[in-house]
N, C-alpha and C positions, 0 to 999 in steps of 0.2 A: 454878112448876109446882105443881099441886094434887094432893097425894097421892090424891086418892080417884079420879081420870083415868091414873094409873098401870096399866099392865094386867100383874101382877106373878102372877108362877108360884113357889109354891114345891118345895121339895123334901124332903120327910119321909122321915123315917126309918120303919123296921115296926111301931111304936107308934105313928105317927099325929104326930111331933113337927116340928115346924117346923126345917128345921138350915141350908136354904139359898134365895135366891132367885134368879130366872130373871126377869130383862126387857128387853125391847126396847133396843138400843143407842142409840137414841136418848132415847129415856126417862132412860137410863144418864149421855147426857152433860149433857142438861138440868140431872139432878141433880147431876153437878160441875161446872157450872156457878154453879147455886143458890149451893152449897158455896164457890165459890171466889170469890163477890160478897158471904156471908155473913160470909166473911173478913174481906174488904176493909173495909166495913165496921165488924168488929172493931178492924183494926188502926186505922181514924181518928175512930175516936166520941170523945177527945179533941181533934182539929183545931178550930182556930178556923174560925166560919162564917163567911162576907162575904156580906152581900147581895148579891143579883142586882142593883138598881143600880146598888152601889157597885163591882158588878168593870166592871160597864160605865161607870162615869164613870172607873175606873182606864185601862181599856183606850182611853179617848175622848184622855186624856191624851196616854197614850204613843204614837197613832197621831201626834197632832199635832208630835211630836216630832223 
């Protein structure tokens, strides 16, 4: 999701200050979504990578199996 397509309300305080914000519940779960692939992510930027051919001549194997 593109933060600048967000349609975000905030809520100011009497001075003018930013303290809270207000959006669409959909916007809402996009972004923990985002969040929660952002994660993912996190937790496997160690994993070993396998090519795409190779999980498919893996998988060619074990069908024939």
């Amino acid at each position: 999701m593109r933060t600048k397509n967000l349609k975000i309300r905030y809520i100011t305080d009497k001075k003018g200050n930013k303290k809270e914000v207000v959006l669409p519940i959909k916007d809402f779960n996009e972004l923990i979504d985002d969040l929660e692939d952002l994660s993912v992510i996190q937790q496997r930027k160690n994993e070993r990578i396998i090519k795409h051919e190779d999980v498919v001549k893996i998988l060619k194997i074990n069908v024939s199996l």
